[in-house]
N, C-alpha and C positions, 0 to 999 in steps of 0.2 A: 322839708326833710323830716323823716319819721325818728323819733326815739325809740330807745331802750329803756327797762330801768333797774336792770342786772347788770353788777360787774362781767362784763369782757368773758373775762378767765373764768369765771362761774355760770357760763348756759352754755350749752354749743346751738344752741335753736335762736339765737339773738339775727342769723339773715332772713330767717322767714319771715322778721315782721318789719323786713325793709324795702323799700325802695329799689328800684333797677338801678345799674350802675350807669357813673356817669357820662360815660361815652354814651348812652340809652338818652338821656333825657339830661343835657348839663345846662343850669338855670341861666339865665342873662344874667349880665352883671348889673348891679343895680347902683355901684359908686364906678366914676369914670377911673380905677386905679386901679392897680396890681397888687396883690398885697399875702403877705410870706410872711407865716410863723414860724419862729426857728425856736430848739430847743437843742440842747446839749447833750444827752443821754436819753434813752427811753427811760419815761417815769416806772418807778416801782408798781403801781397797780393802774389801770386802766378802767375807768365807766366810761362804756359808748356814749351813753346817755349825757352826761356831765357835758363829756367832750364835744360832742354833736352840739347840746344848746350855745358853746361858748362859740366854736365855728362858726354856727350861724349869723350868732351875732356879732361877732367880729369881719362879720365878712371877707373868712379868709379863701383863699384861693388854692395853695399849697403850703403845706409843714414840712418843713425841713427837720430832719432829727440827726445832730451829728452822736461816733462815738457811740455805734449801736454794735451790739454784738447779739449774732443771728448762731445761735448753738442748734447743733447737728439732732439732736435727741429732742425738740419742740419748737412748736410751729411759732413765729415771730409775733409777740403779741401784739404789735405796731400794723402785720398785714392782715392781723384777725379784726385791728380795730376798722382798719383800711376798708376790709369785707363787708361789714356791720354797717359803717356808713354811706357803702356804696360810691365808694371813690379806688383813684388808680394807686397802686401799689409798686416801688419800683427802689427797690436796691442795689449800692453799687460799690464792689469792693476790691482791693487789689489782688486779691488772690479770689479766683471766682472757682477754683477746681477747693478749695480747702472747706473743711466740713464745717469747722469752730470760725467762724468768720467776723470779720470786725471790718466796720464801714459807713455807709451811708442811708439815710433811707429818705423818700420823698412821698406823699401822699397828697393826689390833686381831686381836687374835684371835678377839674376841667378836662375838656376832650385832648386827647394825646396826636398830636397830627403828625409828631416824628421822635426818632428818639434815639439815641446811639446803647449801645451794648455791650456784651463781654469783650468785644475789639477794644473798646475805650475803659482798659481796667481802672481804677481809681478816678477816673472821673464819669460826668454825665449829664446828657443833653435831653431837655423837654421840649418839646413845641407845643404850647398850650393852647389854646382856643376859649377866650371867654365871652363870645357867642358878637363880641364888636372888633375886637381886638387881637392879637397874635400876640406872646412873649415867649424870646430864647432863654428858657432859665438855664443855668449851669449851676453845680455842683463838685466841689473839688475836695479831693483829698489830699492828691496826693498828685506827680508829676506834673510839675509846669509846664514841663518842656512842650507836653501833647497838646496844652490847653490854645495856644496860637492857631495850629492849624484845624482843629476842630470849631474854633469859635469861627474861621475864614470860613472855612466848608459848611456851614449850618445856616449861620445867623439869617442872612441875605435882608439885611437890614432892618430886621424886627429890632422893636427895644428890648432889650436885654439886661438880663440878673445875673450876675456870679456869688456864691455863696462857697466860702470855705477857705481851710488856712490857705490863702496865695499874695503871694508876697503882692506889693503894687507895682514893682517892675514889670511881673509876670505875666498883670492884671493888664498894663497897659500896653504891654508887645501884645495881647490878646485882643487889643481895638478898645478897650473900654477906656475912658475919662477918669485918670486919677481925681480927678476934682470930683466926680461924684459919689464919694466914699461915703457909706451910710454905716447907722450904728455905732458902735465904741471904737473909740480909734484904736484901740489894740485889739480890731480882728480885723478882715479882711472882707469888708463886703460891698462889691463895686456895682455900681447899674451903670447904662449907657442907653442912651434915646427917649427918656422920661422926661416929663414937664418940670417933675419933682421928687424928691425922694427923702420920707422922712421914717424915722423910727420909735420906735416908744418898748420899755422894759415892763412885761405884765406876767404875773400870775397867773398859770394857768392852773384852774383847778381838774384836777381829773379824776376824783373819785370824792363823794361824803366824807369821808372821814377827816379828824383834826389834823393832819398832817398830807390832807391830799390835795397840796398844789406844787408844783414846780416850775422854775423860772423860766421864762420865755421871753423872745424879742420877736416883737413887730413892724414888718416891715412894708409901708405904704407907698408906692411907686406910682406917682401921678402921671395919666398919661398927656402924651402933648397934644394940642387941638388937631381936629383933620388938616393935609394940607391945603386940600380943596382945588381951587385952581380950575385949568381946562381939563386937567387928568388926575380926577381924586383915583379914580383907580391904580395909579400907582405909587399908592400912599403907602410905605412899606408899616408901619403903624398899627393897620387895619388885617384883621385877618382876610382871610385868602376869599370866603363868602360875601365880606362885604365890598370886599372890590369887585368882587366877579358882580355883582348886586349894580355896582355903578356903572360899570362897562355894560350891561348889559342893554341898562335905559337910556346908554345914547346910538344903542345900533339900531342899523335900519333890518328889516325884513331881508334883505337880500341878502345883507352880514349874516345877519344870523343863520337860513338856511345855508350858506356858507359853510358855517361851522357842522353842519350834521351829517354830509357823507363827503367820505376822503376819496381820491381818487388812487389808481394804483400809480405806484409811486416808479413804475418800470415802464409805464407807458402802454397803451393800448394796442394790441395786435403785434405787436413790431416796431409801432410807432415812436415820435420823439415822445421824450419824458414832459411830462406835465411842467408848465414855467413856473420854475422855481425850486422845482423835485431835485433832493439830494440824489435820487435813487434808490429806492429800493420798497417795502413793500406798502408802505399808505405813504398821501400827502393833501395837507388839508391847508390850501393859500392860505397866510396870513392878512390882516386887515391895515393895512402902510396909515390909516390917518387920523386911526384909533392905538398904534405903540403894539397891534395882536400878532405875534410871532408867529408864522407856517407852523404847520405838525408835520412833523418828520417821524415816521416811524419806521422800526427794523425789526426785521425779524429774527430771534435771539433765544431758543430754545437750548442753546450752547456754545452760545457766541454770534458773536454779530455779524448778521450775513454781509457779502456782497456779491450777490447773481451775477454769474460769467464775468466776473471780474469787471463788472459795467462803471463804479468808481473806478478810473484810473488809479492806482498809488495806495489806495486803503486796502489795507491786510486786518485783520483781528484772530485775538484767541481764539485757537477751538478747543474749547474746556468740555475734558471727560462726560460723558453721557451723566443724566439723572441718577437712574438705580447707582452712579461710581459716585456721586453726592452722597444719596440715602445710605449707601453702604459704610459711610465714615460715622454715623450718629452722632454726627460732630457739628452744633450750631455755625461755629467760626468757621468751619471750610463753606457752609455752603452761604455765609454771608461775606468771605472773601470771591468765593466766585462771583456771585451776585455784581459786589463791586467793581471786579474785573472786568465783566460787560456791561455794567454802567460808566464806568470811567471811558472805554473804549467806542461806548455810542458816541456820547459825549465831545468824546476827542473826533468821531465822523460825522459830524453836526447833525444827530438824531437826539430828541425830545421825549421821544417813548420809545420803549421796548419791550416787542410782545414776548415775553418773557411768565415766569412765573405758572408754570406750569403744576396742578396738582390735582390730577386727574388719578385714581386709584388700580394700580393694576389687578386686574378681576380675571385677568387672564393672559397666560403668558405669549400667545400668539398673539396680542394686540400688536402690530405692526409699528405703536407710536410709544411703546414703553420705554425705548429709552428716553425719550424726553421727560419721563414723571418719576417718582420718588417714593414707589413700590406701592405697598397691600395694606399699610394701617394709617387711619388717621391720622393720629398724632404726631408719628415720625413724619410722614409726608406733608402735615401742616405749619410744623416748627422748620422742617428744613427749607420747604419753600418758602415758607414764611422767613426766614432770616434771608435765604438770597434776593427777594424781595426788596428787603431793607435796604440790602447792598445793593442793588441798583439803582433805588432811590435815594442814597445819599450821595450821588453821584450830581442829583440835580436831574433826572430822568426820570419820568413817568415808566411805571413799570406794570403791565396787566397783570390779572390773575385769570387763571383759564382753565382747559374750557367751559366755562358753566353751565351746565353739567349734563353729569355720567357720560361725557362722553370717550367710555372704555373700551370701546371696539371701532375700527379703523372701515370694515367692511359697511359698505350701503350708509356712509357715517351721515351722508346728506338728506338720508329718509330714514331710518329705521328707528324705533322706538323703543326708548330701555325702559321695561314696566317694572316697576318697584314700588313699595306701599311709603309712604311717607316717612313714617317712625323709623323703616330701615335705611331710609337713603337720607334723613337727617342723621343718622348714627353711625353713619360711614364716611361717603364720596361728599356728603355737606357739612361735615365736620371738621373734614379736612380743608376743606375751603372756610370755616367759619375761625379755623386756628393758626392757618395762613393768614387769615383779611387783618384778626386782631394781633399778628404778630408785625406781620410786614407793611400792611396798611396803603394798599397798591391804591395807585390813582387812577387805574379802570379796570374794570372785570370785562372779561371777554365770553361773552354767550355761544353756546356751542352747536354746530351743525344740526346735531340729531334732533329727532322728537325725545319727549321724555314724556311718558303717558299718555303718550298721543300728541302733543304739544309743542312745536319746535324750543328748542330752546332759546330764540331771539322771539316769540311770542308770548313766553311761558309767564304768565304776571301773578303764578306762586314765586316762581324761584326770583325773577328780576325786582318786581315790587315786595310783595308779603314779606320774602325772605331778606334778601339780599338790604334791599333800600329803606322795610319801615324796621323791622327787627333786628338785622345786625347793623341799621345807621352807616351803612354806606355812605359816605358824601359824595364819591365821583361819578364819574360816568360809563356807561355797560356803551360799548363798541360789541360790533359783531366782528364774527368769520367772516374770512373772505368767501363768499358765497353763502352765507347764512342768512340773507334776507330773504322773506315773501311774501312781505305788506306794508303798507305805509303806517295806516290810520295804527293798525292794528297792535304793532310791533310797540310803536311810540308809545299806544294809551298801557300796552306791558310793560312796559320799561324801557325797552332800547332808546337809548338816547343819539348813536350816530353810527352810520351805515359804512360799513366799510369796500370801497373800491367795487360800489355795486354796478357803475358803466362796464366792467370786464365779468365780474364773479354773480353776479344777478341779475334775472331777467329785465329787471328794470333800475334806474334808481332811484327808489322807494321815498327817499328823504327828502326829495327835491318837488318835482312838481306834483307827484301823488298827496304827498304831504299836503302841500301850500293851499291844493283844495280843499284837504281834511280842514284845514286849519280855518281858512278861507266860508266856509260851511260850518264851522261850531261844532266839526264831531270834533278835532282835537283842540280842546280849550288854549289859550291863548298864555294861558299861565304855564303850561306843560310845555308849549314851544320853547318860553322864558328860563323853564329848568332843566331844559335838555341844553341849551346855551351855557347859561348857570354852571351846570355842572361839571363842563367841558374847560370853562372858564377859569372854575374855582381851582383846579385840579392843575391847572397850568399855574396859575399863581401858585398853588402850596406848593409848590416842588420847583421854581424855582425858575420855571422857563421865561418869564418876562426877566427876573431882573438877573439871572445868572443864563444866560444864551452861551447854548453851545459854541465853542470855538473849532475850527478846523485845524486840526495838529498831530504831528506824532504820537502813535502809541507806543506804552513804556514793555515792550517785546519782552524783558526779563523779569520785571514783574508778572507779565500776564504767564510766561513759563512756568514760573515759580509756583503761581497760586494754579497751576494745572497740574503739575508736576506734585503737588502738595495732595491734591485731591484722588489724583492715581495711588498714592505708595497709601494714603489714609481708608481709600474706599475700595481697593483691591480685592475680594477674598478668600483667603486662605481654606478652600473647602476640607481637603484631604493633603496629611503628610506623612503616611506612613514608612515607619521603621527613619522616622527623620532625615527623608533625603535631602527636603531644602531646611536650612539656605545649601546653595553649594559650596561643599569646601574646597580649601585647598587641595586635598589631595584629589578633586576631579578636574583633570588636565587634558581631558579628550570631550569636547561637547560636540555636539551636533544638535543643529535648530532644523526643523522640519515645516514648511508647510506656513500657509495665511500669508502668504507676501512677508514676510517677516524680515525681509532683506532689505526690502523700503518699507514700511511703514506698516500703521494700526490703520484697523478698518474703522469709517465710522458711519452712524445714519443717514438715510435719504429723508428728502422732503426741502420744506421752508426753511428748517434747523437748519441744514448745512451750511457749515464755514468752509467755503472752498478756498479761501485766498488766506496766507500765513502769512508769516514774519519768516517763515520756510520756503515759498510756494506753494504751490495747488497739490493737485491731486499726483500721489505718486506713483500710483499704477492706473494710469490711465486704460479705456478702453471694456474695463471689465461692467458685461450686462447687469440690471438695462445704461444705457447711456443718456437716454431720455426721463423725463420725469416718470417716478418720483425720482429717479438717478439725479446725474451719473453714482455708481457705486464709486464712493471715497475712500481714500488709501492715505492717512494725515503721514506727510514725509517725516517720520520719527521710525528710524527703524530700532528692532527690539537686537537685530544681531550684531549691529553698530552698536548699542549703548552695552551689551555684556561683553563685545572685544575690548571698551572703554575702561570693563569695569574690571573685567580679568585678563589683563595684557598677557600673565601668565600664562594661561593657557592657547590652547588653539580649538577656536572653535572654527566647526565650518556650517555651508547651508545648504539644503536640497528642499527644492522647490514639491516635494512628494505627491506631485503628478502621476507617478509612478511605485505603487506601495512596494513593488519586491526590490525598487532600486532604492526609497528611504528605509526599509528596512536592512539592507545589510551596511549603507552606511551607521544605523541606531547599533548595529551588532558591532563595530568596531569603535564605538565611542563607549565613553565611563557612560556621561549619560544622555539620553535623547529628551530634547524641550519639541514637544508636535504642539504649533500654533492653528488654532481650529476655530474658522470666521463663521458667522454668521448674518446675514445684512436684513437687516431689514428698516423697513421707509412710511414716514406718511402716506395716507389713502388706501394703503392694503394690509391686508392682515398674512401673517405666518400659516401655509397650508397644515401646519405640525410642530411637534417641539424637537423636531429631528436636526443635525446639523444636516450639511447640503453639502454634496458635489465628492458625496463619497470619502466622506473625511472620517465617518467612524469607521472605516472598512481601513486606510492609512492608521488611526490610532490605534487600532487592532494590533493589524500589522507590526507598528513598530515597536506595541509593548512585546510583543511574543519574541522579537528578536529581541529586545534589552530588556529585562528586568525593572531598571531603573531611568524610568520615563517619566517624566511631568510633563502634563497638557497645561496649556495656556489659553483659556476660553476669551476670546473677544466676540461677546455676543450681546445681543437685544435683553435676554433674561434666561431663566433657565430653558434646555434643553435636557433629552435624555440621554442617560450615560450609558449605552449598555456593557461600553470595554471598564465601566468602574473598578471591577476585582481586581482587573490586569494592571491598573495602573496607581502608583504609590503614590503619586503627588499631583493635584489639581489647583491652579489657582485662576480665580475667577478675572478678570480685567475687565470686563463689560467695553464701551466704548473709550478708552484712555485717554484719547487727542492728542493733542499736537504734541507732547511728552510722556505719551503713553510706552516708549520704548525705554525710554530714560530710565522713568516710572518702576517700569516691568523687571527693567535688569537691577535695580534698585533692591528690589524685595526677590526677585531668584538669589542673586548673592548674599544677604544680610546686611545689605550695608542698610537697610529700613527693613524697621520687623513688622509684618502685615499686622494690620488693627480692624480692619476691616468685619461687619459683620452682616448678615445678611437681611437685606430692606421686603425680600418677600419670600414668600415659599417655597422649596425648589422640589416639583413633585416628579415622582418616580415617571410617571408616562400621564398622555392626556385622560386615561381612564380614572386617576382622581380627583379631576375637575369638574366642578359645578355642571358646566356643558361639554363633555367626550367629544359629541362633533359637534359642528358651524354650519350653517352651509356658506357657500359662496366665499370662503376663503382663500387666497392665494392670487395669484394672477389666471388668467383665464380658467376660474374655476368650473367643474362638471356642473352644477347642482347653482340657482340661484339663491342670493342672500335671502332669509326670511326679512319680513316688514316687524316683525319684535323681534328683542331680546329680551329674554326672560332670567332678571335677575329675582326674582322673588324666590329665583330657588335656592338663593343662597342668603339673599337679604344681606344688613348688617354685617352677616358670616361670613368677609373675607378673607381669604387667603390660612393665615394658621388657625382662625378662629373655625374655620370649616372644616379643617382636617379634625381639629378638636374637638367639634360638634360630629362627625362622620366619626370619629375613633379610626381615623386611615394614619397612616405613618409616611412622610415625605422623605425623599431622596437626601433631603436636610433639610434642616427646620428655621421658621422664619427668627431671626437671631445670630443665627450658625456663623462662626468663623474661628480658626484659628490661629495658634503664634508660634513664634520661635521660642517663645517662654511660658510659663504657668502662673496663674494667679488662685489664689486663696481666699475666699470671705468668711471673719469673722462677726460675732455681735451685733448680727442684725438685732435691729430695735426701731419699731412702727410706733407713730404719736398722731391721735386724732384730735384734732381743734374744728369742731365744727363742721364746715366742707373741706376740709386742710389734712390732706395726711402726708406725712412726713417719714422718710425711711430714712436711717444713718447704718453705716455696715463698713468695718474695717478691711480694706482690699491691701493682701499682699501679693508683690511680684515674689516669687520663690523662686523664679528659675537664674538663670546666669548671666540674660542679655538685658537690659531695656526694653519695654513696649506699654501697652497701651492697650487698656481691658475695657469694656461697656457692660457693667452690671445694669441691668432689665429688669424693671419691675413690674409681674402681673398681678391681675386683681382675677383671683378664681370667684366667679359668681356663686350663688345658693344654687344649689342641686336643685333641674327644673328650671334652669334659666335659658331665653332661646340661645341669647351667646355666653358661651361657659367661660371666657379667659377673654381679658381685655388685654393689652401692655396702656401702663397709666404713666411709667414714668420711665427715664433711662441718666447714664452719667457716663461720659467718657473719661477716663482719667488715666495718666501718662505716669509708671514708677522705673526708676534703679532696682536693678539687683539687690530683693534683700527689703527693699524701701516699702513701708506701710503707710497705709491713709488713709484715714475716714475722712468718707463722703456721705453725699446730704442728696436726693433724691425725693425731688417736690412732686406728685402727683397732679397733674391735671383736673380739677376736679368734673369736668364733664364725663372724664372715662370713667369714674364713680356711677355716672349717672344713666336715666334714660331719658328717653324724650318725650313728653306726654304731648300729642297732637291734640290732644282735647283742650289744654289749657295753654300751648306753644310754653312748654316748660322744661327746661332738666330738673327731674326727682331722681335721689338719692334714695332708691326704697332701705328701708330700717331692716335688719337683721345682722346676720351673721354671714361674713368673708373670711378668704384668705388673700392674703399678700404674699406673693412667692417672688423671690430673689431668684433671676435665674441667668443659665449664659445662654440660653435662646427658650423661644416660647414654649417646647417641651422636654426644657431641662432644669427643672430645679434646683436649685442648691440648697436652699435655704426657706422654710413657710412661718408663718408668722398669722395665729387666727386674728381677724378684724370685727371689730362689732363696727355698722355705722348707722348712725339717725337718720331720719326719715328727715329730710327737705329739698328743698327749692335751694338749687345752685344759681346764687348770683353774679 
């Protein structure tokens, strides 16, 4: 470990003379125990230096610091010391929207394998790693009542620490041994599965001066012997590497290549299902006489599939499209999704879930954009990155995908996205690098196309360089189905296991092409071990040997709820002129137009789709294609049923506006017309246009000329062009809603939920302000064939609002963009830099009359001459009352600070002069604030 030998608070250059962090390189343990410094308050002044030498030699592993108060106006000097030493940073408070905060803080040196979040207010879960071993720590503040079934849901039998005030009742409805109370009997500090556990009360000194130590206790947690036996690998004890370590050196050749291509899990040709296949899209036999459980995997871009309803009796969510995620800028929705199709694989005895999707929308005719979570890094890497979580705390393996750029759906199995390094680490691999270290998925999934010429299951920058030595990957890279086209080749890349290549691949690659590589010394014998390994490790951390899926009902009004939550949150609200929604009471005359809106919300083709409900299937059956990538889905949630629901009062009716002169003079006798306007689109093809289809702007026309007072209801892929815009007062956005997308809809038309929604991409006036105006080869039977590139270098880094900003073009609306039924006010912005840390607090008031829910945006305007002029670095949702005020606290990313240096694989923070702009979308200011920042190396 490198020192300092400047107080903390007195450099901000103290990371540049340090160490990677420890997920980078976390040291062995070098005493067989656990061992946890606690302190009571953060000390009044901090040396990194001081405190580093005594760490060291203490051998500690995590500090606990209770009684921390994390003020809105300066960066935490406990996560500056955290930065300095190159360890994890991780606080946990009961009120997580409050600016002035007071709570908990933890700093580990050890690798973070899981971890719970703003779901679990006042408490919090570690899953440590110290390089032989696994330990559950917990941390408590506050709520007992949570800590039982969080400790049930995590531990899976790791030895385990709880720290903080909890009673021993609490402690021991929570699994742990009142009898191993460590420390002063008047606190609460409980371990379970330790050889031993002892304590000791030390001084900690943390800075030179006559007065710089503060009291601390030590806590040494001995661990217990291996259990050894005929199965050390299922020593729950041992971290997840070293059992996978054990199992590996007693399989045979044939185990192993076993474990490296799945088959498809729906059966070949028409054929029966593979023995033992649950159904549906991989399945990889288990090993009966080694304890190694099948792989079950499902496909899960929105819910858990099951193709033609081929499980008899399983139904699952279908949760709102992606960009209806992105659009809520809300961690906690899209880590309740998440968990919603983790809990429901789970309950359909699947293991993994190809799930985690955060592929960056570069263009709105990408055919597969409702599956991803728009146009910026950051947003699309926190949000996938939390649904992530939440499928993995389910006990399911969850991917991340598709690795990479894979942003266009045309020729997706050949074509080549060229891009220069520095730009495609500062986008589409950022967003995947802020996904990996949020959500911490136990396989990355490598994507169809070339990338540089290079398929992406060949590419051993992105699978090795990047992915495995740099960002420390531990799991394993599966492919697409049909993304294999070599054995030797793939493997000595990175790919570690072939997905359903007897159906999707000319051959399968894994099997016998392999076994000669291997056989023959071109693929070393230790690479076979770590493609096993890694497969292995990855099933043990998560859960699948000693927590096995059970087969069982899903909880239908839960999984409503947390869909229903993510419609009314992720909705939005584009245009509401002269305030026509919500609708009042005095409109007593509606008329719904158009989109099937009688039965249900339309939703994507492809893999994604959940055809089977807690509703039924499809509610308008029959509509083109019916075949793959179809059938087009119609989720049985109708929007005209839930506003009869909502407004008994009135009378609404519906016309199917087939006919625009026959919806039109029904819109002319209604108060007012709602025209629903679909858009489908599917895996494997791209959008010919951002046009709606089937003559629907020629009905929205229509129907505003005869009413005045018309709101459209877009249920589409992503933007389209508006050209009836003037005509009509009120737009709201729905994207793909699901299974309560009607509920949802009439929800936020009436007020009874005030849209919050804001927008995850850019929404341009027509294709002539895009990067590329035409494609060729898009659409279904296109005139023109696909090119063999795509030529992102013309935009580079610059996407979406960064490239209207860099072009000086002005969008249809801006990435940000949303509306409410009420107004919000910021005062007193005030920016604080600590080193890589910049910190924004800004007093937000609601002023208007209803309830809702604002997301202050924070950009970083680059130095004039920068190739990307505007980054978004930070963001905060926050919920007030009429009248109600709040400072909030808005932490900067520090990579959005940064750039990438390809020469030295670095983010630099070049030194000069910024600004930081408060804004309510990417070109709307409210509020700038000049920034000076130092030149360094973000650690």
């Amino acid at each position: 470990m490198k020192t300092i030998s400047k107080p903390l608070a007195l450099t901000a250059a103290i990371a540049l003379s340090l160490s990677a962090s420890a997920w980078a390189a976390a040291p062995a343990a070098t005493t067989d125990a656990f061992t946890v410094l606690t302190l009571e308050q953060t000390p009044g002044e901090l040396d990194a230096a001081v405190v580093a030498a005594q760490l060291e030699q203490l051998q500690v592993d995590a500090v606990t610091v209770r009684n921390v108060e994390r003020r809105s106006d300066r960066v935490d000097p406990l996560q500056g010391l955290a930065d300095a030493l190159g360890y994890h940073y991780r606080f946990v408070t009961a009120d997580p929207a409050a600016a002035q905060q007071t709570g908990s803080v933890v700093l580990t040196r050890l690798p973070i394998e899981a971890e719970s979040g703003t779901e679990q207010p006042s408490l919090n879960y570690l899953r440590l790693n110290d390089g032989r071993h696994v330990v559950a720590l917990y941390t408590s503040a506050a709520d007992a009542a949570a800590l039982p079934p969080l400790v049930t849901g995590s531990r899976l039998g790791a030895p385990a620490v709880l720290l903080g005030a909890v009673s021993a009742d609490a402690a021991t409805t929570a699994g742990f041994d009142p009898s191993r109370v460590a420390l002063e009997a008047n606190e609460s500090y409980f371990s379970d599965g330790f050889q031993s556990a002892t304590s000791a009360a030390i001084k900690l000194r943390t800075h030179d001066g006559k007065k710089g130590t503060t009291a601390a206790t030590l806590l040494t947690l001995g661990y217990t012997a291996p259990v050894g036996g005929d199965t050390p690998w299922m020593d729950t004890g041992l971290n997840a590497d070293a059992r996978a370590k054990a199992l590996v050196a007693q399989m045979t050749v044939d185990e192993k290549f076993q474990m490296l291509h799945s088959y498809f899990g729906l059966g070949k040709d028409g054929g029966p299902l593979p023995e033992g296949a649950v159904g549906s899209a991989g399945f990889v036999p288990g090993v009966p006489r080694l304890g190694i459980p099948a792989q079950q995997s499902a496909d899960a871009g929105v819910g858990v599939t099951n193709p033609g309803g081929l499980r008899k009796g399983d139904h699952a969510t279908a949760m709102p499209s992606g960009p209806s995620t992105a659009s809520s800028w809300n961690p906690d929705i899209a880590f309740a999704g998440g968990a919603t199709m983790g809990r429901e694989a789970w309950q359909q005895r699947f293991n993994i879930l190809l799930a985690g999707s955060v592929n960056l929308q570069r263009d709105p005719r990408n055919g597969r954009n409702f599956e991803y979570a728009g146009e910026d890094p950051l947003l699309a890497g926190v949000l996938v990155g939390e649904s992530i979580r939440g499928v993995q705390s389910q006990h399911v393996i969850s991917t991340m995908k598709h690795f990479a750029l894979n942003d266009m759906e045309t020729s997706r199995n050949f074509h080549s996205a060229e891009i220069g390094e520095q730009a495609m680490r500062e986008s589409d691999l950022l967003a995947f690098e802020i996904a990996m270290d949020i959500g911490k998925p136990g396989s990355a999934m490598c994507s169809y196309n070339r990338i540089n010429g290079t398929y992406g299951c060949e590419h051993d920058y992105l699978m090795n360089e990047v992915l495995k030595q740099e960002w420390k990957f531990p799991g394993f890279v599966m492919s697409d189905w049909g993304g294999v086209h070599s054995g030797s080749k793939a493997a000595l890349a990175g790919l570690d296991q072939q997905s359903a290549g007897e159906v999707f691949d000319k051959a399968v690659y894994f099997d016998e092409p392999l076994r000669l590589a291997v056989a023959g010394g071109v693929v070393p014998q230790a690479r076979l071990d770590d493609m096993v390994g890694r497969i292995l490790r990855t099933m043990f951390a998560h859960g699948n040997f000693d927590l096995p899926p059970v087969h069982e009902p899903i909880d239908d009004e839960a999984g409503f709820l947390a869909a229903q939550r993510t419609v009314e949150e992720g909705s939005v609200l584009l245009r509401n002129a002269d305030d026509l929604l919500p609708l009042g009471k005095d409109v007593q005359r509606i008329v719904i137009i158009g989109g099937h809106a009688d039965k249900g919300v339309i939703g994507g083709g492809g893999s994604s789709m959940v055809g089977w409900t807690a509703r039924g299937t499809n509610a308008v059956p029959g509509v083109m294609p019916t075949t793959w990538p179809g059938p087009v889905i119609f989720h049985p949630s109708s929007p005209l049923e839930a506003l009869r629901a909502e407004r008994p009062d009135a009378r609404i009716d519906y016309v199917d506006g087939r006919d625009v002169a026959a919806a039109a003079r029904a819109a002319a006798a209604a108060d007012v017309a709602i025209v629903f306007a679909t858009q489908w689109s599917a895996e494997s093809v791209d959008l010919p246009h951002m046009q709606l289809p089937d003559n629907q702007d020629a009905l929205i026309a229509g129907v505003a000329k005869a009413n005045p007072k018309t709101v459209v209801v877009l249920e589409t892929n992503g933007p389209v062009e508006l050209p009836w815009l003037q005509q009509v007062p009120a737009i709201l956005q729905a994207w793909y809603p699901g299974i309560r997308g009607g509920e949802g809809i009439a929800a936020l038309l009436t007020g009874k939920v005030n849209p919050s929604g804001r927008l995850p991409v850019t929404w341009p006036v027509d294709v002539s302000q895009l990067p590329r105006p035409h494609v060729n080869g898009l659409g279904f039977n296109p005139k023109n064939k696909p090119d063999d590139t795509i030529d992102y270098d013309i935009e580079g880094a610059n996407v979406g609002y960064k490239w209207f900003a860099a072009k000086g073009l002005t969008p249809q609306y801006a990435f940000g963009h949303g509306l409410s039924y009420t107004s919000f006010g910021y005062d007193n912005l005030t920016v604080v830099v600590e080193g890589q840390r910049v910190v924004a607090s800004v007093d937000v008031r609601n002023t208007g009359k209803v309830a809702g829910a604002d997301v202050p945006q924070l950009y970083l305007q680059l130095p004039q001459g920068s190739t990307t002029p505007i980054r978004l670095i930070g963001f905060q949702k926050v919920t007030l009352q009429p009248g109600e005020s709040r400072r909030i606290r808005i932490e900067a990313e520090p990579k959005t600070l940064a750039s990438f240096d390809t020469a030295d694989k670095q983010w630099k923070i070049a030194g000069g002069q910024y600004e930081v702009q408060l804004s309510r979308a990417a070109n709307a200011p409210v509020q700038r604030v000049p920034l000076e920042l130092a030149g360094q190396v973000v650690r």
